[in-house]
KOLDRENMI-165732 format. One line per 3 residues: number of its first residue (from 1); their letters; for each residue x, y, z of N, C-alpha, C. Coordinates in steps of 0.02 Angstrom, whole numbers. Layout:
NUM	a	X:Y:Z:X:Y:Z:X:Y:Z  ...
This chain:
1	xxx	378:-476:-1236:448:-495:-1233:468:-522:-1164  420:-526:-1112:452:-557:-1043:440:-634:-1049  484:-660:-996:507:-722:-1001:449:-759:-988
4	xxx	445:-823:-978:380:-867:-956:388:-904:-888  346:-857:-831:364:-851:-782:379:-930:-738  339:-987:-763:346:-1048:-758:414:-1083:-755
7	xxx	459:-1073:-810:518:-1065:-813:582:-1030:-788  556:-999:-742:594:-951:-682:597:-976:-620  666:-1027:-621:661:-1036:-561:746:-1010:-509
10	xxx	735:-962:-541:774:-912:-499:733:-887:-420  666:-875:-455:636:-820:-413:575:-882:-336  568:-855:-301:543:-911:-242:488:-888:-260
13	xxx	457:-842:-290:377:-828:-292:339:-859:-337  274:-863:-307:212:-904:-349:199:-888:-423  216:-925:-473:198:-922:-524:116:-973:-574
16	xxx	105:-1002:-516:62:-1027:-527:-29:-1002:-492  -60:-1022:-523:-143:-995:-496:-184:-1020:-521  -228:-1089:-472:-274:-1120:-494:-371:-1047:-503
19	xxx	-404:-1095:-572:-450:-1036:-572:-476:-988:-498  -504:-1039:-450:-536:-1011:-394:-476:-933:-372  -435:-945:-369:-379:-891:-344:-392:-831:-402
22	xxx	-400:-853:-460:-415:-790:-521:-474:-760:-489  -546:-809:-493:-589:-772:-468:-603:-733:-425  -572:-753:-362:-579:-703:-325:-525:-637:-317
25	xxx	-467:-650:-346:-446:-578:-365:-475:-546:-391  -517:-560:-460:-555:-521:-491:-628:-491:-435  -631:-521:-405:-709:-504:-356:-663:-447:-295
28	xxx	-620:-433:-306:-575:-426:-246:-551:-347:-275  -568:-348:-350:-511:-274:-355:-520:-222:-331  -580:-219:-323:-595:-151:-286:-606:-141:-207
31	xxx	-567:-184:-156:-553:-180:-97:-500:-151:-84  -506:-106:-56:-456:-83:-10:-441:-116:65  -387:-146:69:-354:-175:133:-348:-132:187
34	xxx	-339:-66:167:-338:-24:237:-391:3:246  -456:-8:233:-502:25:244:-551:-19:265  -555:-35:347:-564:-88:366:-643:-61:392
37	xxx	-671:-18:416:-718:14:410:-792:-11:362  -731:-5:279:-786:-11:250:-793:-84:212  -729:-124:238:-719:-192:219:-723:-247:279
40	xxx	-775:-233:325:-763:-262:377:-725:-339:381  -782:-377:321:-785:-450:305:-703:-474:281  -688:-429:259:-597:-431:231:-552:-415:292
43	xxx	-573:-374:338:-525:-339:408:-531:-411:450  -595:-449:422:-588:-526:475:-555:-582:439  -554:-574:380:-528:-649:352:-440:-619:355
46	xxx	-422:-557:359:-358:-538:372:-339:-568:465  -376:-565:498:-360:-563:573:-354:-632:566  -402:-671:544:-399:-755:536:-349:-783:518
49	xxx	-308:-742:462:-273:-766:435:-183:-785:484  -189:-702:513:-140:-709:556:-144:-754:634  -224:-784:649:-217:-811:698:-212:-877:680
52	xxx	-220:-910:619:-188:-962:591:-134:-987:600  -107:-921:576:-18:-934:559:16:-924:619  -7:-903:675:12:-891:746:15:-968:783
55	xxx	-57:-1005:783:-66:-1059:772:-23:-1118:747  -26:-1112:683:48:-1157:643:96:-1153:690  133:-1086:698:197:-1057:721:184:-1098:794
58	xxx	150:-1115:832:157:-1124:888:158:-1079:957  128:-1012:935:125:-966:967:75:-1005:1040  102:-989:1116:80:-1013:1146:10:-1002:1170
61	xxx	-26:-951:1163:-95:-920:1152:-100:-897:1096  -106:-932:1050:-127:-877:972:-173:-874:975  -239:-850:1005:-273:-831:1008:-290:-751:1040
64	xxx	-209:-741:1059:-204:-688:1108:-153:-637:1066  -101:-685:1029:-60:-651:983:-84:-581:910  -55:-548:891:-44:-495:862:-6:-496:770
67	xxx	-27:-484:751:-6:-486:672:-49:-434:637  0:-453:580:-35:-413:514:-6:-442:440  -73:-407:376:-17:-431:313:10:-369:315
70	xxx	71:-397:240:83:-347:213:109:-346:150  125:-300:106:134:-309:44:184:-381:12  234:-389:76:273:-450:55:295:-445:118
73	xxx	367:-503:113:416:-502:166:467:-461:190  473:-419:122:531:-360:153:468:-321:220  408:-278:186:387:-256:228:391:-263:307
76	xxx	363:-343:295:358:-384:371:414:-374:419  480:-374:361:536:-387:409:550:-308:430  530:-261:401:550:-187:413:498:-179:485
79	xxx	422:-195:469:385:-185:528:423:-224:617  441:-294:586:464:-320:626:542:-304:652  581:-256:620:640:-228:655:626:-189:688
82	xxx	547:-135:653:551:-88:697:527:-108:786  475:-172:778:482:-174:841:516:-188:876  572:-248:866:628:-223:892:675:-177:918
85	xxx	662:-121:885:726:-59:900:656:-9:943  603:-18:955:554:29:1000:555:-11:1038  542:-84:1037:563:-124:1131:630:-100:1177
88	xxx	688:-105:1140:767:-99:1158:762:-26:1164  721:20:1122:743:91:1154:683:130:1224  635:79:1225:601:103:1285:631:68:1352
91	xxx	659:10:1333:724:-34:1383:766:35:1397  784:45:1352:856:68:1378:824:157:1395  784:172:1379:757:249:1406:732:244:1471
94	xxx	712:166:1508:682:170:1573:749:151:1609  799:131:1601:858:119:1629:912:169:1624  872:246:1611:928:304:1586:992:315:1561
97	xxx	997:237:1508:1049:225:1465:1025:276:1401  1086:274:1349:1088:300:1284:1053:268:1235  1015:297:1186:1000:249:1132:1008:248:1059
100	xxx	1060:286:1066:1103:319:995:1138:262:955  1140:212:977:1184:172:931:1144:86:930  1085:78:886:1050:23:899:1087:-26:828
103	xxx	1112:-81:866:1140:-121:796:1085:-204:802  1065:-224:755:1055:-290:743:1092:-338:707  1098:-393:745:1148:-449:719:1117:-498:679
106	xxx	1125:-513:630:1118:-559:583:1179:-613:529  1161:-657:481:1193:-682:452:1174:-676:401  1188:-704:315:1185:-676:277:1108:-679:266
109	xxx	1081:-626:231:1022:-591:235:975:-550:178  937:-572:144:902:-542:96:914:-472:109  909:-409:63:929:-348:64:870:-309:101
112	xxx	839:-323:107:766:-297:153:803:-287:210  842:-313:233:893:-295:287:940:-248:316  941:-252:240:1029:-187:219:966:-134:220
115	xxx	908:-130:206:868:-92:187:845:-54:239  813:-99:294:807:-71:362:857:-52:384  912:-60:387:949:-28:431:975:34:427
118	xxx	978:46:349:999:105:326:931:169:320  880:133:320:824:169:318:785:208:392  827:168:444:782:166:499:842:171:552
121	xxx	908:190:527:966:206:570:991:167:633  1005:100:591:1021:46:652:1098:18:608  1131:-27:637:1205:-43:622:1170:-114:608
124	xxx	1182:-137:554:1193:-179:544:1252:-234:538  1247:-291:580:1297:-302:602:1284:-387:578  1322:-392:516:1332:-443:461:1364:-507:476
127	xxx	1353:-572:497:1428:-601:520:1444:-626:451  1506:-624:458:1532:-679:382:1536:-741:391  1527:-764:346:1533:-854:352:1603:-873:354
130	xxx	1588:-922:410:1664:-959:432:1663:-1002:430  1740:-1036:401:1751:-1107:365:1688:-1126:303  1680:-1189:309:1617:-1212:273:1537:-1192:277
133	xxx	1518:-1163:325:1452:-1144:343:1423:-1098:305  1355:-1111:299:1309:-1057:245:1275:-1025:298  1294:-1019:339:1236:-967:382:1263:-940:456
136	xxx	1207:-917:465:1250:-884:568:1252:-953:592  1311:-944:638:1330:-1000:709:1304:-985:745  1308:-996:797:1291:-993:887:1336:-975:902
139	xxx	1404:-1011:902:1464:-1014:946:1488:-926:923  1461:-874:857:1482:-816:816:1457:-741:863  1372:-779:900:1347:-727:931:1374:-691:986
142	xxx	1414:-699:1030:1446:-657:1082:1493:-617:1070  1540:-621:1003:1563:-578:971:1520:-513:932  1484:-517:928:1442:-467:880:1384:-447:942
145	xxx	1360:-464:985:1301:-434:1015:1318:-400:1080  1293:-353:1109:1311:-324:1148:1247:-279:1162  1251:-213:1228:1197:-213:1252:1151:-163:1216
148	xxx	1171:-136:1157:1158:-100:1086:1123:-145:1054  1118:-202:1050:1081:-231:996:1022:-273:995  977:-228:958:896:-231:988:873:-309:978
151	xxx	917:-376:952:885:-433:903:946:-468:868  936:-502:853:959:-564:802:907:-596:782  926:-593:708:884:-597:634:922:-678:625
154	xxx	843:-729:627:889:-785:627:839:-809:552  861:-834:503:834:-848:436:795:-939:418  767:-940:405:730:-989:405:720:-995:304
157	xxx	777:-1010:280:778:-1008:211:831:-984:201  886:-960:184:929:-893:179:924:-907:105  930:-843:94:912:-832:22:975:-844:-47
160	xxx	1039:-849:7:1072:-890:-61:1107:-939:-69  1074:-978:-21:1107:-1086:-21:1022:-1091:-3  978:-1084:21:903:-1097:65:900:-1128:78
163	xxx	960:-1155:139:975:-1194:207:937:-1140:251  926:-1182:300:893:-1154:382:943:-1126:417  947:-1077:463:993:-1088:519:965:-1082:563
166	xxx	1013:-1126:623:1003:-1178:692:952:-1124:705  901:-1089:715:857:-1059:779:883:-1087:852  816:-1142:864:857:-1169:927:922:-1165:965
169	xxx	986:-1159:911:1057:-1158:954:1064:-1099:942  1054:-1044:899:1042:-992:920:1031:-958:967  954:-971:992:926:-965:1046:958:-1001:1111
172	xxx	991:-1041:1099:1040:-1079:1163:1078:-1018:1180  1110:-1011:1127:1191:-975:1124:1172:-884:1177  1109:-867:1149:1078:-808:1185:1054:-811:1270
175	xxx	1029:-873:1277:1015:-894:1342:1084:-891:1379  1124:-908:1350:1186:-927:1369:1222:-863:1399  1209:-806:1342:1236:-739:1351:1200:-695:1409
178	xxx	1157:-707:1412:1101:-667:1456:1104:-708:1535  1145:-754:1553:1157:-793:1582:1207:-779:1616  1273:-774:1579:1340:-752:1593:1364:-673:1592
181	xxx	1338:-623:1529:1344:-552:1535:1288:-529:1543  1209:-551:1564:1137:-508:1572:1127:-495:1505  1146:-492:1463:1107:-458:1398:1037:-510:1383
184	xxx	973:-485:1348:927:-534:1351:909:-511:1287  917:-529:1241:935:-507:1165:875:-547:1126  808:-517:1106:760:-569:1074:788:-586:982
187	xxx	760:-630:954:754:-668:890:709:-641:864  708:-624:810:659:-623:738:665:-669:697  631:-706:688:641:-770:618:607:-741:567
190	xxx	655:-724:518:643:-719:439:628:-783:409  554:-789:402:541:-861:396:505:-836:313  544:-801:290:511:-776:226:475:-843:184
193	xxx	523:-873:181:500:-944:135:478:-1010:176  541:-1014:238:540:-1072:262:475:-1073:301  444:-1030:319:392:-1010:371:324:-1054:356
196	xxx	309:-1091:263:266:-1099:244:280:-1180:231  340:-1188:222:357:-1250:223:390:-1310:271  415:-1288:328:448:-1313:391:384:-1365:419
199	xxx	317:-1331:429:257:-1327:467:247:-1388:450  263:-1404:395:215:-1440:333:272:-1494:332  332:-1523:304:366:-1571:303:434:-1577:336
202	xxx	464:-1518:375:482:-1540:441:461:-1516:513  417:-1547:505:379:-1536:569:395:-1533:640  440:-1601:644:505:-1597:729:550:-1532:708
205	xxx	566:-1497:675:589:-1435:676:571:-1383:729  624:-1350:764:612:-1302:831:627:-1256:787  588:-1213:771:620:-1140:745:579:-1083:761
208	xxx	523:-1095:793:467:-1042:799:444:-1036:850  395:-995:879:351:-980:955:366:-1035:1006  368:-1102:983:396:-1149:1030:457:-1118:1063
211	xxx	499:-1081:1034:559:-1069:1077:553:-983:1110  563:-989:1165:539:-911:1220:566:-875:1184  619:-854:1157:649:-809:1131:638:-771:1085
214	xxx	612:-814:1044:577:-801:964:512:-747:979  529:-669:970:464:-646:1004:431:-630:927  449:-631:859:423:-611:805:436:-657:724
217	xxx	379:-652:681:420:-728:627:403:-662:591  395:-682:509:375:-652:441:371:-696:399  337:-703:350:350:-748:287:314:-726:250
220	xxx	320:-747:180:301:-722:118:250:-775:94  169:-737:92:99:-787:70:130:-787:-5  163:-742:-35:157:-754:-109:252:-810:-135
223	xxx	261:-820:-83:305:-868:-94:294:-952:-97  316:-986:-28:295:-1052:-22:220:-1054:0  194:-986:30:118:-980:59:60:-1004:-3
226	xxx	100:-1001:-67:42:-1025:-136:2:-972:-155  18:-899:-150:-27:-841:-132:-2:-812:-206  -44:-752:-222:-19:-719:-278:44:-665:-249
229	xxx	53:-621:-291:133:-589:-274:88:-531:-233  116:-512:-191:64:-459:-153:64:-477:-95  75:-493:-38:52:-518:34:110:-571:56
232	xxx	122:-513:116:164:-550:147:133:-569:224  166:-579:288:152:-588:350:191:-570:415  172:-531:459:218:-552:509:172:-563:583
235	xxx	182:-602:596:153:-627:672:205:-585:737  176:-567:797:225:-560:869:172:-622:921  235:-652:945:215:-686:1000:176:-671:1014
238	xxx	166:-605:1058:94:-584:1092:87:-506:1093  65:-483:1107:24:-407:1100:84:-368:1123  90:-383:1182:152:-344:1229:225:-358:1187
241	xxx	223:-387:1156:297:-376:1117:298:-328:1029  237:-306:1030:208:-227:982:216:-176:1011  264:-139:1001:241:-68:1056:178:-42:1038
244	xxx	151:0:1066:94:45:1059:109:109:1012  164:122:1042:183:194:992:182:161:916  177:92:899:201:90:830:115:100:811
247	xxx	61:96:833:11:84:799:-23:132:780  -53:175:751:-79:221:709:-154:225:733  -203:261:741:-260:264:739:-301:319:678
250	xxx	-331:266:627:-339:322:594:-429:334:561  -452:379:567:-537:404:566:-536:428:517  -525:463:441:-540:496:404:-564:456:343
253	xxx	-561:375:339:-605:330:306:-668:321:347  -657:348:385:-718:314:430:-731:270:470  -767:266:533:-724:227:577:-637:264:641
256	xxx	-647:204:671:-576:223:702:-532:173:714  -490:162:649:-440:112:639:-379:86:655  -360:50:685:-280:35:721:-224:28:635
259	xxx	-189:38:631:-140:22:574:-71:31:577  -29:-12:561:44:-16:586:67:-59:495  92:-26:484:100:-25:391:174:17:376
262	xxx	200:3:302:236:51:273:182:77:240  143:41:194:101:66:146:27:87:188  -16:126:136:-85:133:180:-116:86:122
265	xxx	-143:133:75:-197:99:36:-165:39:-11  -182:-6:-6:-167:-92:-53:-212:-140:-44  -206:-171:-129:-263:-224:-134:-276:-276:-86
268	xxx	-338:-291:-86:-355:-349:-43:-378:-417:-68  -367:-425:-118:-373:-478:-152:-329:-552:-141  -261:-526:-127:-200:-580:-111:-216:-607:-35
271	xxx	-235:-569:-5:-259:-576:71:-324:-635:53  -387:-603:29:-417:-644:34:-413:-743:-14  -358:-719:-59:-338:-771:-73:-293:-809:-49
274	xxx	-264:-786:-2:-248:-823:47:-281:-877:106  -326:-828:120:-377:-871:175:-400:-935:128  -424:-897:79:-424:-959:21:-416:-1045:25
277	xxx	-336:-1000:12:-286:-1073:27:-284:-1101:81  -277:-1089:139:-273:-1096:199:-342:-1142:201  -392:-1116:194:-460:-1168:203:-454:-1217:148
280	xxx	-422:-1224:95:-463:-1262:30:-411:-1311:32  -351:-1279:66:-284:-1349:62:-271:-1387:115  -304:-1344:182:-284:-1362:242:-218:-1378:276
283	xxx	-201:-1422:325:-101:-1436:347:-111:-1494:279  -153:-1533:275:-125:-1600:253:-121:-1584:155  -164:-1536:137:-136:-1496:80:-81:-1468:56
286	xxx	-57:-1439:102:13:-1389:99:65:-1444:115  39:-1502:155:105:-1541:164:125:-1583:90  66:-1603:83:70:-1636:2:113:-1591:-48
289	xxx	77:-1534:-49:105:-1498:-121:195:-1491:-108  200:-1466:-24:254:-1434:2:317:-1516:6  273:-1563:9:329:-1644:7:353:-1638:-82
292	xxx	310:-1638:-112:304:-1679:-190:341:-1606:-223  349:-1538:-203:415:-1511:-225:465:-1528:-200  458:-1531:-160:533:-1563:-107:576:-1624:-144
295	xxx	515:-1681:-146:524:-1735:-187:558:-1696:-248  557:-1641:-309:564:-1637:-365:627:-1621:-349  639:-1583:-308:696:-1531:-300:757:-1593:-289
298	xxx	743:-1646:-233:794:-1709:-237:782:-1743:-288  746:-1765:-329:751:-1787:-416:801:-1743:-449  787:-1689:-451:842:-1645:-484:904:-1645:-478
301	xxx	912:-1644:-386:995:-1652:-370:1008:-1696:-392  992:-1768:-365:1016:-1822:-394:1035:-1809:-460  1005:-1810:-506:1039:-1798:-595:1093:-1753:-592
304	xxx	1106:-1686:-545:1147:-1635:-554:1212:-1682:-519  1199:-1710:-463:1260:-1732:-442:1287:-1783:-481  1274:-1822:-547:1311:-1875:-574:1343:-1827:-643
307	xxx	1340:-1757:-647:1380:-1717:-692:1441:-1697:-671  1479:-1727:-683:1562:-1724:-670:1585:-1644:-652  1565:-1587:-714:1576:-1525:-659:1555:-1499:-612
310	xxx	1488:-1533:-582:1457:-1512:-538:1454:-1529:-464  1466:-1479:-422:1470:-1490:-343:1418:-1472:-308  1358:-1546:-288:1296:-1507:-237:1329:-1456:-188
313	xxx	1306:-1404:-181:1289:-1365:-100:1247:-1397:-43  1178:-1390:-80:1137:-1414:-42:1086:-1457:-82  1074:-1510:-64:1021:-1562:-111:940:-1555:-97
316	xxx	921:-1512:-85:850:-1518:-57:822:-1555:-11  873:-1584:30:833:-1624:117:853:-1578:159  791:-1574:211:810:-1528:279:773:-1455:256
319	xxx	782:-1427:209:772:-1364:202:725:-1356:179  714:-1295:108:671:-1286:62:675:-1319:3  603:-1334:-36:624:-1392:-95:678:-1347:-144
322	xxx	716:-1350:-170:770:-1305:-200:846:-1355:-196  863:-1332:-249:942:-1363:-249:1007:-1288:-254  1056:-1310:-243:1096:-1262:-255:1178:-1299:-249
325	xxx	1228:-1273:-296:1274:-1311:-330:1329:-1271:-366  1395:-1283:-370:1444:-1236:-383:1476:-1285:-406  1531:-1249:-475:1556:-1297:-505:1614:-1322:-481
328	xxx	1636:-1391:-490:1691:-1431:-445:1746:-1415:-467  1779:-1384:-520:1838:-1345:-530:1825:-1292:-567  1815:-1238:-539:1794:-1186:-583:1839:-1136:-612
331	xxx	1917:-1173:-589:1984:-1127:-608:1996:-1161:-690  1970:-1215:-685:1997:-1248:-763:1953:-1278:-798  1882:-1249:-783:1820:-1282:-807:1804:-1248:-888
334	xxx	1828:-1183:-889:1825:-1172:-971:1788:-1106:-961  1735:-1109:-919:1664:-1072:-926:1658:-1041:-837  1577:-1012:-837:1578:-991:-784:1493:-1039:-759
337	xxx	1467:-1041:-708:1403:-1020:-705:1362:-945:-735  1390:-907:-735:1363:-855:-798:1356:-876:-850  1403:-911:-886:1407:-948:-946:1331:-992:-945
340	xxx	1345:-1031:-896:1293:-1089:-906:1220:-1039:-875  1199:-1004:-855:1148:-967:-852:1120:-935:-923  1180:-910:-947:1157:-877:-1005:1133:-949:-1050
343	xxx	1178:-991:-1051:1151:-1039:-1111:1079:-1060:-1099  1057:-1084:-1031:1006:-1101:-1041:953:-1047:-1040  961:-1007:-1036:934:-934:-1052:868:-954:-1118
346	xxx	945:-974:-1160:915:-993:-1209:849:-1045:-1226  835:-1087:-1182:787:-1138:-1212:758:-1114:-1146  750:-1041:-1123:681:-1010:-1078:691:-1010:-1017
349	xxx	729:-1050:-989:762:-1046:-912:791:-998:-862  778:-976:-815:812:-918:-784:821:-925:-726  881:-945:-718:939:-974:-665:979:-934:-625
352	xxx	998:-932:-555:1004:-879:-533:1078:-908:-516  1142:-857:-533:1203:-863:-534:1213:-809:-472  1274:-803:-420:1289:-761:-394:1358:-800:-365
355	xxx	1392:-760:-312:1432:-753:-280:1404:-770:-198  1428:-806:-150:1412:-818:-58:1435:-747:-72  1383:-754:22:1407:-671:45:1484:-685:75
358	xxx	1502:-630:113:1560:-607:142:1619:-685:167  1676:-680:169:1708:-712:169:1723:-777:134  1658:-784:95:1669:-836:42:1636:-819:-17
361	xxx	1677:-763:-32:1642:-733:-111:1666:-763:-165  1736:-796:-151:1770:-828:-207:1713:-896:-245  1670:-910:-202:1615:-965:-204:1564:-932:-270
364	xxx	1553:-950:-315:1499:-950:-365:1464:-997:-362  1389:-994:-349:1347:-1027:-355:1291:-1018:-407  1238:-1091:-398:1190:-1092:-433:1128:-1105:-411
367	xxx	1067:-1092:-393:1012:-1091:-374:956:-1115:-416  939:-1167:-401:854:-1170:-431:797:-1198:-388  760:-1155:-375:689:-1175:-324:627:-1201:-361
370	xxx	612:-1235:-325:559:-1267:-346:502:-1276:-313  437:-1242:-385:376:-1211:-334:329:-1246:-383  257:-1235:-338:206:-1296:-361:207:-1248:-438
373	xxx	193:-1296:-475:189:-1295:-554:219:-1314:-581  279:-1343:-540:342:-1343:-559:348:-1431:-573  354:-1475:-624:316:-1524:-612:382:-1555:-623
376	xxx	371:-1644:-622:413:-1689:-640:455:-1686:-689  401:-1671:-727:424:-1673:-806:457:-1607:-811  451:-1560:-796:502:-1496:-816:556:-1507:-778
379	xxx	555:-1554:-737:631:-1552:-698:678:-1580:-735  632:-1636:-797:671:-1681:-797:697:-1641:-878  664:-1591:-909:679:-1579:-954:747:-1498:-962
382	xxx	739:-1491:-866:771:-1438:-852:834:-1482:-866  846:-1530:-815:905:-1576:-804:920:-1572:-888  900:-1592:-920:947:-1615:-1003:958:-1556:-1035
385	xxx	919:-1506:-1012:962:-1443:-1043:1025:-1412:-1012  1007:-1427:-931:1092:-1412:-925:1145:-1448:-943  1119:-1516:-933:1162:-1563:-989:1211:-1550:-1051
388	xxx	1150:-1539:-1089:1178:-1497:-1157:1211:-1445:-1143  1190:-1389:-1103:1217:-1342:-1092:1311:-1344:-1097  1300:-1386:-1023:1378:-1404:-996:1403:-1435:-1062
391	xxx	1392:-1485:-1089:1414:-1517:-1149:1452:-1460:-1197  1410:-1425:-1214:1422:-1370:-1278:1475:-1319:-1235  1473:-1299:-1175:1511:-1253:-1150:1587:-1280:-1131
394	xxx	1595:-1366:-1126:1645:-1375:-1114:1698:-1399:-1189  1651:-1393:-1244:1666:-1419:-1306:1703:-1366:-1325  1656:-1295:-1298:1681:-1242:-1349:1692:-1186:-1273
397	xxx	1746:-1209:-1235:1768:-1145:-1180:1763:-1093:-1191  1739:-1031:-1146:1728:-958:-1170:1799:-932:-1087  1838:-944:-1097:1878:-929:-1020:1887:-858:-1001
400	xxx	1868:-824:-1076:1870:-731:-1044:1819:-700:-1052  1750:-742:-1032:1694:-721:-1040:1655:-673:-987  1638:-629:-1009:1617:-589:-972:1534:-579:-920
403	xxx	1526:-634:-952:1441:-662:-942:1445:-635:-852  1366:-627:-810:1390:-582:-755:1313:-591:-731  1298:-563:-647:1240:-583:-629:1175:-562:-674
406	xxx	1114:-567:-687:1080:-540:-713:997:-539:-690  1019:-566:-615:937:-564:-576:928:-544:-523  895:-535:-488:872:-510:-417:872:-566:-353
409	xx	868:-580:-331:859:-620:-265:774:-610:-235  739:-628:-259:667:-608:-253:626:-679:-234
């Protein structure tokens, strides 16, 4: 009875898997990832993997830099707050300040966020969107940061328009602060999605290790990375921006192992299908696959924007291949985007309806990403079902319909 995952383009994760990727999951099931001891050959194509992506990122010695996988991107981003809030509290314990009140500043933010903070006793400190903007400002940060706050979480995708925000003026706006009040406040880029695709087709893009500030990224291998669901990433600039206290040493597999994880024992299969990809597609692979969604995602807008109720958000240039779109009068349109989610429900589709975060909740939107498998031809057959859709919904108005979110943000 579950849906056909092909047809889900709510969700940013890989639904697709050429044979070679089957096979070696299957050769793969019985690895354990944390048991590096007895998987040596896997503990190296894991280290490779992150000095790759250190590499990509522009890390200025990645060869010197520090990473790990991990089950996905929430993980990454939890590992990567915590180093954050153990840098800022050994700061502030050698300067015989307090360290009772650690807040991180961000803009709107996948829940892995809300998650850390509440899990790991930090303030999360949310900005709302002002005026027209889908994401954090620059000009927002001196209001919200102060000498409590271990980071700013800058998003490289945001998970509900998957526009970029500025890094670079970000990172201005912080120079700026540390300049005028001393605070020296580092960046984390939640590069959950964008992390795999920026590299690859916008390339003059500043968002990563190129900029001093940026001491940590994350992104998701089983997202734009082409990876199965399982494995995520997070890179640090360099060694010295890991504390030591976070790393674990552990002997009772055998061996004496470094490990800095939520989880211990998990498959190693997604890992090694990763390296996989990384060798078999190379940059000029990932740029192809990562252009020609891009390409689909502006095929798509285009058709969405010549539908009279429909208002692009964002058209798929600049960002991630993905469109996203709210209806142009939605006080006298008949229906909702719930409405039109559910309908195409019907002919297999699963469309992700929600509400902007904070200060512009009155905003209903619509989301559809677009990931390799995802071909010409289904775009074009997506496009005429919302067609129909809208057609039939404006023929036959449902105005006290109760239709309502019905997916995850994943």
């Amino acid at each position: 009875m579950d849906g056909n995952s092909r047809q889900n383009v709510a969700t940013f994760c890989t639904t697709y898997a050429d044979d070679e990727v089957r096979r070696l999951m299957d050769l793969s099931i019985d690895k354990n990832m944390i048991d590096k001891d007895e998987y040596p050959q896997t503990a190296e194509i894991e280290k490779r993997c992150v000095h790759m992506l250190a590499d990509l990122w522009h890390a200025p010695r990645s060869w010197e830099t520090t990473g790990c996988s991990t089950t996905g991107s929430s993980e990454a981003c939890m590992l990567g707050g915590l180093a954050l809030k153990w840098q800022w509290k050994k700061r502030r314990l050698a300067e015989g300040k307090s360290v009772n009140k650690p807040n991180i500043v961000c803009g709107p933010v996948q829940v892995c966020w809300d998650k850390f903070a509440r899990y790991f006793d930090v303030e999360l400190r949310q900005v709302p969107l002002s005026g027209d903007s889908l994401g954090l400002q620059p000009e927002q940060l001196a209001a919200y940061c102060d000498e409590n706050t271990i980071g700013v979480v800058a998003t490289l995708g945001i998970t509900f328009t998957c526009v970029y925000e500025p890094v670079k003026a970000l990172a201005g706006a912080l120079d700026a602060l540390q300049r005028d009040v001393g605070l020296d406040i580092p960046i984390h880029v939640d590069a959950a999605s964008g992390g795999f695709v920026a590299p690859f087709i916008q390339p003059d893009l500043e968002w990563d290790f190129s900029i001093e500030r940026v001491k940590s990224i994350n992104s998701s291998g089983h997202k734009y990375g082409l990876a199965p669901l399982g494995v995520g990433w997070v890179v640090w600039r360099s060694v010295k921006d890991l504390p030591d206290e976070l790393i674990f040493m552990v002997d009772y597999l055998g061996g004496n192992m470094p490990t800095f994880a939520l989880n211990f024992s998990r498959p190693a299969g997604q890992i090694i299908a990763q390296y996989y990809l990384l060798l078999r597609l190379g940059h000029e692979g990932y740029r192809r696959i990562q252009q020609e969604c891009a390409d689909t995602a502006q095929f798509l807008a285009e058709g969405l924007a010549k539908l009279s109720a429909i208002e692009m958000v964002y058209d798929g240039r600049g960002a991630l291949p993905a469109v996203c779109y709210k209806l142009r009068h939605p006080d006298t349109a008949g229906f909702s985007l719930f409405d039109l989610s559910d309908r195409v429900r019907m002919r297999g589709w699963q469309i992700a309806s929600y509400k902007l975060p904070a200060d512009r909740e009155e905003t209903i939107v619509q989301r559809i990403l677009i990931r390799r498998g995802i071909t010409r031809d289904m775009a074009v057959l997506l496009l005429n079902d919302i067609k129909n859709a809208i057609t039939h919904l404006l023929e036959n108005p449902a105005p006290n319909s109760k239709a309502g979110p019905s997916f995850h943000h994943d």
